[in-house]
C-alpha positions in Angstrom: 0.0 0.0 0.0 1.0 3.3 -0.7 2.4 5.6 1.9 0.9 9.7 2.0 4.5 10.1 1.3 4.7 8.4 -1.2 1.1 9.6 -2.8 2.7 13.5 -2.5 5.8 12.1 -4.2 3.2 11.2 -7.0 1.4 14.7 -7.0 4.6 16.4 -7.5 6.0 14.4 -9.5 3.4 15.0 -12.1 3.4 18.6 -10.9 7.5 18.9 -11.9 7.1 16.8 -15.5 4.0 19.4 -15.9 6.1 22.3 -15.2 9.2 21.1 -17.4 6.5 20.8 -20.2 5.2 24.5 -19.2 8.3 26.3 -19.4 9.0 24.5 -22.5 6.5 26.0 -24.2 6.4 29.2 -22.1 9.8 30.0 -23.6 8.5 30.1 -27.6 5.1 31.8 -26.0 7.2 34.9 -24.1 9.7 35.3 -27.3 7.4 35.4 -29.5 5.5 38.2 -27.8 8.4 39.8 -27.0 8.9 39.8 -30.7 5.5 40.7 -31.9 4.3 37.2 -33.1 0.6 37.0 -32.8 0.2 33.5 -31.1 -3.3 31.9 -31.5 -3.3 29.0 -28.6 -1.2 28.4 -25.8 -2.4 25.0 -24.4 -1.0 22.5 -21.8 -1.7 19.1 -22.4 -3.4 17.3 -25.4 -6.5 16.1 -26.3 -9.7 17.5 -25.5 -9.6 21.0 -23.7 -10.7 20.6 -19.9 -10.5 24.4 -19.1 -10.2 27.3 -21.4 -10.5 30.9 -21.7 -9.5 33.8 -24.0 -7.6 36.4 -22.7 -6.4 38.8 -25.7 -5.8 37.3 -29.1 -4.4 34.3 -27.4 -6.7 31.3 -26.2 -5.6 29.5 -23.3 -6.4 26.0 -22.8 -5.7 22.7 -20.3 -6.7 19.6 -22.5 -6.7 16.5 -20.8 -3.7 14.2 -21.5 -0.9 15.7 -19.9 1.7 14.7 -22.3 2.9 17.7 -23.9 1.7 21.1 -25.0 2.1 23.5 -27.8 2.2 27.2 -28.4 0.2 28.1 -31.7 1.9 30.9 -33.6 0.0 32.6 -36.7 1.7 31.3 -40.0 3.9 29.1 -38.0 3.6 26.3 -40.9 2.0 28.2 -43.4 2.1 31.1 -45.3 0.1 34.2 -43.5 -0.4 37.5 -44.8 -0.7 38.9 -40.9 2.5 41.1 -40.8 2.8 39.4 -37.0 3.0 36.2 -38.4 5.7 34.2 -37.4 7.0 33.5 -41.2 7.2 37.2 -41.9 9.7 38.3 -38.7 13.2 38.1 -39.4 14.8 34.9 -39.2 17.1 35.8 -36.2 13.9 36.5 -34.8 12.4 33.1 -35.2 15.7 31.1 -34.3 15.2 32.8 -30.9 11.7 31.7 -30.7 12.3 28.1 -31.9 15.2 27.6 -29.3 13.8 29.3 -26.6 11.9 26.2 -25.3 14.9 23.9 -25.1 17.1 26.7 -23.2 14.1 27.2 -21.2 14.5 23.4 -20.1 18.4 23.9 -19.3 17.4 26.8 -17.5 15.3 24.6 -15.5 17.2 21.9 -14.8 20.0 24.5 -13.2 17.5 25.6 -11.0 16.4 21.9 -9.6 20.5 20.9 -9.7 20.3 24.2 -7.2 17.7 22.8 -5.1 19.2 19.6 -5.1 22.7 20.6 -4.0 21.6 23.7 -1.2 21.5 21.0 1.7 24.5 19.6 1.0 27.3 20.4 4.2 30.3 19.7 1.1 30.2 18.5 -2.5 32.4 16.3 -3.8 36.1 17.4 -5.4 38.0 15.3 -8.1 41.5 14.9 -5.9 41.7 11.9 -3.7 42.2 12.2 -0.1 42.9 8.7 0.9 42.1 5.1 -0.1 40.8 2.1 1.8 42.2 -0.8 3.3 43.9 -3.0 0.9 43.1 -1.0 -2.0 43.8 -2.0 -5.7 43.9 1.3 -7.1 46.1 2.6 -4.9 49.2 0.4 -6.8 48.8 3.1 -9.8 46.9 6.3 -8.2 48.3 8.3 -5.3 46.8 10.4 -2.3 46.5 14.4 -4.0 46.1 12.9 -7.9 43.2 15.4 -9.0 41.8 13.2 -11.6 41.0 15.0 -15.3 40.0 12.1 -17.7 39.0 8.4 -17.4 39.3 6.7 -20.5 39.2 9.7 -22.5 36.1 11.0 -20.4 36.6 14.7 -19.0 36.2 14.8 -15.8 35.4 18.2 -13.9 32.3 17.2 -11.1 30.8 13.9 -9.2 28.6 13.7 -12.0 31.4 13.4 -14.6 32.9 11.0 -11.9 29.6 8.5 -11.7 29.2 8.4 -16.0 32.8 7.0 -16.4 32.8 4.5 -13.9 29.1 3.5 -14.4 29.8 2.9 -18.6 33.6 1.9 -18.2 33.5 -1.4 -20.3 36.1 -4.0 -17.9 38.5 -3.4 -15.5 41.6 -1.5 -17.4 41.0 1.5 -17.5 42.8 5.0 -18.6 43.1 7.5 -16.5 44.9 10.9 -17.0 45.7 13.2 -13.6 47.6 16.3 -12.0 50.0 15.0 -10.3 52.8 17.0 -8.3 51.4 19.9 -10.8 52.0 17.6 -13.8 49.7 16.0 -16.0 50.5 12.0 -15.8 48.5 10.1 -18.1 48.0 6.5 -16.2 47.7 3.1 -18.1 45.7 0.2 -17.0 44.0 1.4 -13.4 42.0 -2.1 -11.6 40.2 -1.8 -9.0 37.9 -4.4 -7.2 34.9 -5.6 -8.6 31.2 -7.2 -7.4 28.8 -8.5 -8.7 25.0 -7.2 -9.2 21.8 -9.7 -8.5 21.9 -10.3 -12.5 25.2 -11.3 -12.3 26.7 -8.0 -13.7 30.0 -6.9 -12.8 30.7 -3.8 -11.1 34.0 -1.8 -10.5 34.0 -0.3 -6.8 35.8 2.4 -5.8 38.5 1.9 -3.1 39.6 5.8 -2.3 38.1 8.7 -1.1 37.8 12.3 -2.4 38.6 15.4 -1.0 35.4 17.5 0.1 34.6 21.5 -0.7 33.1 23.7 1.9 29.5 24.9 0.5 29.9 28.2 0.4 28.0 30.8 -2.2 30.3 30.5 -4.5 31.4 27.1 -4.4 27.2 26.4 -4.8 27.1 28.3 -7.8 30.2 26.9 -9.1 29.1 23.6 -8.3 25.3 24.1 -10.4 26.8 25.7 -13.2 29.1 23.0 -13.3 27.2 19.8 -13.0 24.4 21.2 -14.4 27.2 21.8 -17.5 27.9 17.5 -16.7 24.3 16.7 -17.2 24.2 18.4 -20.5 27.6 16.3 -21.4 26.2 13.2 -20.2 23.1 13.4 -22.6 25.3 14.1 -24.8 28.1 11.3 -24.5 25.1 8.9 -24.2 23.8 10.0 -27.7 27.0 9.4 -29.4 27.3 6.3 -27.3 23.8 4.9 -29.1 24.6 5.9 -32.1 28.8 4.5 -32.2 27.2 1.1 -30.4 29.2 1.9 -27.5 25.0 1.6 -25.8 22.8 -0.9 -26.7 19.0 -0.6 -27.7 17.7 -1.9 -24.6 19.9 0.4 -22.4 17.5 2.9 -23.9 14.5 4.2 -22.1 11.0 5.4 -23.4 8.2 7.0 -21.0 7.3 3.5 -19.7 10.6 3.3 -18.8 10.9 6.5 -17.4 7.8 6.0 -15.5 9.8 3.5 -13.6 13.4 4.9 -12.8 11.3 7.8 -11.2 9.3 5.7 -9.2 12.3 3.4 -8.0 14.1 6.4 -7.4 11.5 8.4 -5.0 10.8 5.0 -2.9 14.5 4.1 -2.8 14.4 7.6 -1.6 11.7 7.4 0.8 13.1 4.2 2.7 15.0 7.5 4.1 13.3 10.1 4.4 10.7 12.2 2.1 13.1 14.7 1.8 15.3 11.9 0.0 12.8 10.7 -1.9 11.9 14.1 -2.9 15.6 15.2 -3.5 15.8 11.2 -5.7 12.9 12.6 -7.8 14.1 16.2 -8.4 17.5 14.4 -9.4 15.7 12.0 -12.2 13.2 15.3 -13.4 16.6 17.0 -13.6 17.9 15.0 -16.1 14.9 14.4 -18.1 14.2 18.5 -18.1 18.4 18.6 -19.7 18.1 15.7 -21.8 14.5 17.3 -23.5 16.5 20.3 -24.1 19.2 18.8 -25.3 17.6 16.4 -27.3 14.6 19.2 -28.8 17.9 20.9 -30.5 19.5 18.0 -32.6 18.6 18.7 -35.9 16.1 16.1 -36.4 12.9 16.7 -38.5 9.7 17.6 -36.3 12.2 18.8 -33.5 13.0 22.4 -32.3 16.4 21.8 -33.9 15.0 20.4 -37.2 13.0 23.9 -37.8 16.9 25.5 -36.7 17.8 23.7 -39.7 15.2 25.3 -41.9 15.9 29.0 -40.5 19.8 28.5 -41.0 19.5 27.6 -44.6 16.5 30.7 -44.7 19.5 32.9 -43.6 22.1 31.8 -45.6 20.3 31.8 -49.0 17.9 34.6 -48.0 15.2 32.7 -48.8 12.7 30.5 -47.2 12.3 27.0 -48.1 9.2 26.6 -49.7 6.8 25.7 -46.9 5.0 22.8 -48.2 8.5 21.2 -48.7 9.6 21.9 -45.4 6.1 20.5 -43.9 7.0 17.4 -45.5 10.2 16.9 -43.9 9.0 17.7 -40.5 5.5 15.1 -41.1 8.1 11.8 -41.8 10.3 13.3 -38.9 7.4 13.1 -36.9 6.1 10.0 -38.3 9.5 8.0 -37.8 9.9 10.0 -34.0 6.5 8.4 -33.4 6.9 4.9 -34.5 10.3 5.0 -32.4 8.5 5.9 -29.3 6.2 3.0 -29.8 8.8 0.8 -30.1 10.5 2.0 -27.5 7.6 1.8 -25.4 6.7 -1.8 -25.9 10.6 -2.4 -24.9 10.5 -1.0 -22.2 7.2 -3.1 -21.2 8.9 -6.4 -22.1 11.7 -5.2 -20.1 9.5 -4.5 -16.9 7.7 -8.1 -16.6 11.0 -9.9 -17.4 
């Protein structure tokens, strides 16, 4: 049975993805009335409207799946005559307006890395302090190596720390570190291993870093800069699908996602709520940095597809005929759509078995 804990978890929960959809949208909504765009809808949600009401020229709307949202701009994919039509601003203009929504996520995501990191007494540095009884590493590391790469991965935060070990293939690794105010590049680091329930193996850490005082500025150095990790993560991962270096079923659809927040606000809540609710914020923070990442690859139907458009707009100085770029963006959504499905029914087969 659930716990009221863990029913709040829930409520917010929705409450944060609903929010990270909002400002989304909110960000192509408040450029392109800063810009003089005449926008026609700004809705929450999809489906059938639950609530709306017209304030201005804009109608606002709740509809009643809340799996997205949209900001209607006059000739946003067609030709208008309206001089505020979005076609007819300057293209600098509209590049502002299309990106908006993803920076609006990063934005976001800094903010809940904030939250997440204020209680903290120290954060984490990359210089080890000391190592544990009987500890492999310690036979190629040393006590004050600051460590900058492992295995060709930059490492600057905790965050950058956790990705390299956590997708470091075997137990040879590559490390490169400041050493008596030297870079020393390391060959073939071991450490320990263990084994996971389904009989994975794991590398565990044997030594211990040195800690930094939260302080103002170390907090806002310490946001900026994992916040800067996250976006290098979603990154890294990307490339990592792509180059095979990540298989298909390491990827995750909203099923999926479903599940890694839940698992992470009652592994949380074993604790406390405020672990559970710091677990949560942790997993929204990602997902808030990896939409705005992912909104500006240039893939058709995406925020970054339309980039596309607009940079090719600006260096021929002259649109792409419309209908030819709505047919690029309807098989980018088409194919984005038929991925998610599949996706979706992985990660299903994935949660019974």
């Amino acid at each position: 049975m659930i716990s009221i804990n863990g029913v709040l978890l829930i409520i917010i929960g929705i409450l944060i993805f609903e929010l990270i959809i909002f400002l989304h949208e909110f960000g192509h909504f408040i450029t392109a009335k800063k810009f003089g765009v005449k926008v026609n809808e700004f809705a929450l949600g999809m489906g059938p409207k639950i609530i709306k009401f017209q304030k201005g020229e804009t109608l606002y709307s709740l509809r009643l799946f809340p799996i997205g949202g949209f900001c209607a701009m006059e000739g946003e994919d067609e030709a208008s005559d309206d001089e505020r039509a979005f076609g007819n601003k300057a293209v600098w203009k509209r590049m502002i307006i299309v990106a908006a929504g993803a920076i609006m996520n990063i934005i976001l995501g800094f903010v809940m890395m904030m939250i997440i990191l204020i209680p903290h007494k120290q954060f984490v540095s990359n210089k080890i302090a000391s190592f544990s009884e009987n500890a492999v590493s310690s036979q190629t590391l040393q006590v004050g190596d600051e460590i900058k790469s492992i295995n060709g991965y930059g490492i600057n935060t905790s965050m950058d720390m956790n990705f390299a070990f956590a997708t470091a293939k075997g137990n040879d690794l590559k490390f490169t570190v400041i050493r008596n105010g030297e870079k020393t590049d390391l060959e073939h680091v071991k450490f320990g291993t263990a084994k996971t329930e389904d009989g994975q193996e794991i590398i565990q850490l044997d030594f211990y870093f040195e800690g930094i005082e939260n302080n103002f500025f170390s907090l806002i150095g310490q946001t900026f800069g994992q916040t800067f990790s996250t976006v290098k993560m979603v990154w890294a991962s990307l490339i990592g699908l792509v180059t095979g270096q990540f298989g298909f079923n390491e990827v995750a659809g909203p099923v999926g996602m479903t599940s890694a927040i839940s698992q992470a606000a009652a592994s949380g809540l074993e604790r406390s709520f405020w672990d559970g609710f710091s677990n949560l914020l942790f997993v929204m923070m990602i997902i808030t940095v990896n939409l705005g990442v992912v909104n500006l690859l240039p893939i058709p139907a995406l925020d970054g597809g339309r980039l596309v458009f607009l940079i090719i707009e600006a260096i021929r100085r002259k649109p792409v005929k419309p209908e030819h770029e709505g047919w690029v963006h309807a098989i980018g959504m088409a194919a984005l759509l038929l991925f998610m499905v599949v996706i979706s029914i992985n990660d299903i087969i994935r949660l019974f078995s």
